[in-house]
N, C-alpha and C positions, 0 to 999 in steps of 0.2 A: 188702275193702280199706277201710281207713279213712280218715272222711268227712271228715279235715285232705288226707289222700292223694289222695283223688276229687275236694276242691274246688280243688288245685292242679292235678289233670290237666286240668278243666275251664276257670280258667281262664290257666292257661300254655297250654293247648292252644289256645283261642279266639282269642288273642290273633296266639298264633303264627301259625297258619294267617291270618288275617287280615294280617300282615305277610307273608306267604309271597305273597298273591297279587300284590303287588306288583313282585315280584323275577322273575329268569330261569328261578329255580328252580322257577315257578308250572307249567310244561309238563310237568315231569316229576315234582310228587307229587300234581300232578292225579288222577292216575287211580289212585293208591295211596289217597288219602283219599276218591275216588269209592266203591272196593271196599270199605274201612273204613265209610261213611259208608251203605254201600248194603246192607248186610246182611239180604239175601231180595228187594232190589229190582233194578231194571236198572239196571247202571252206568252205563250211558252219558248216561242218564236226571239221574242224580245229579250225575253231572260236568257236565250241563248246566247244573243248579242251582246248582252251585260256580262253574260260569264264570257264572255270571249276575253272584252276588254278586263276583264278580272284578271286572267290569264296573264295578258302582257303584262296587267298593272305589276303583278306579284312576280312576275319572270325579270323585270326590271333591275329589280333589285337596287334600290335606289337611284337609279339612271335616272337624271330631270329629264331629258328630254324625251323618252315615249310618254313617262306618265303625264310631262305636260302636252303632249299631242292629243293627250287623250280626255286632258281636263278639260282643255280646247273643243275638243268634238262633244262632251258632255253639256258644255256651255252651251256650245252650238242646239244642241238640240232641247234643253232647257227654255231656251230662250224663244224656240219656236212654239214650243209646248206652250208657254204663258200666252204667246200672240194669238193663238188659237183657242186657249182655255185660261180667262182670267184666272179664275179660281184654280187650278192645279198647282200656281203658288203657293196659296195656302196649304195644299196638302201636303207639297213639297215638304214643307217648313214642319206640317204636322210628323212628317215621317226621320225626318231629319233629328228634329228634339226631341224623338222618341228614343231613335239610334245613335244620332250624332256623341259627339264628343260633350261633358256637362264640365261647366264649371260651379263649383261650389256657391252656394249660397254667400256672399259677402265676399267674396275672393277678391285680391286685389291683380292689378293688370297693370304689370312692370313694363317698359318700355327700353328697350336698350340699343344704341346706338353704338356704330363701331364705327372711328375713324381711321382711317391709313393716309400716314401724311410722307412719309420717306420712304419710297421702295413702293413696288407691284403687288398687290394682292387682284387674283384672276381665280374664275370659277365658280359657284355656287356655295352659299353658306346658306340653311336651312335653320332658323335656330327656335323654332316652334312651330306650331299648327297651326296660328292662327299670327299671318306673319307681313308686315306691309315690309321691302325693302325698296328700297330708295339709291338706285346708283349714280352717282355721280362722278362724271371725270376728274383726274383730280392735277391739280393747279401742279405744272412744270417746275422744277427744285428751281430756286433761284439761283444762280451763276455764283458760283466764287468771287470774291469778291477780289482784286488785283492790288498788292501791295506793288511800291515801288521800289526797286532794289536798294539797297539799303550800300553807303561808300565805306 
């Protein structure tokens, strides 16, 4: 599989699951990303560990940083999973677009862009699911300019 292919399954996958525990649909791929995630170990075991992190996910309450520690450790372990089993990519991706999030047949994929040119803006803006941000420092206000006193 190629390594633009494996870093998409790792992290679409991470992500998703980690949106997945949020939702209703968390009861029923529980125990399919248990099986997935458990490969030679006891499910039930596994599924413990997912509902843990389920736990923080939901206790969060939109805190970025545990759920992104925990996207992070999902990657992490995604990413081993494929090194060790080509194919549980594919299943990944099977289990994903079964639960995952759909977009409509013909949908269109708006892209929106926010500049701040005068003043600080600090913190997190989340403004979809499915979200590339892009931070940039941003260029020092230019000086006053100096008039000369006037007789």
């Amino acid at each position: 599989m190629a390594a633009e292919l494996v870093q998409q399954v790792v992290t679409t996958g991470a992500t998703t699951v980690v949106g997945l525990m949020a939702t209703e649909a968390w009861t029923q791929v529980r125990s399919r990303l248990a099986v997935l995630f458990g490969r030679g170990r006891d499910t039930e075991q596994v599924a413990a560990e997912l509902e843990g992190i389920r736990v923080e996910v939901v206790r969060a309450d939109g805190d970025a940083e545990p759920v992104g520690d925990h996207t992070a450790e999902l990657r992490g372990r995604i990413r081993r999973l494929v090194r060790q089993d080509p194919g549980a990519a594919a299943e990944l991706q099977a289990i994903l677009a079964e639960f995952g999030p759909q977009q409509p047949a013909g949908a269109q994929v708006s892209i929106t862009t926010n500049t701040f040119s005068d003043g600080t803006a600090s913190g997190i803006l989340v403004m979809a699911y499915n979200s590339v941000v892009h931070q940039h420092e941003a260029a020092p206000a230019p000086l006053p300019r100096s008039t000369p006193p006037r007789d």
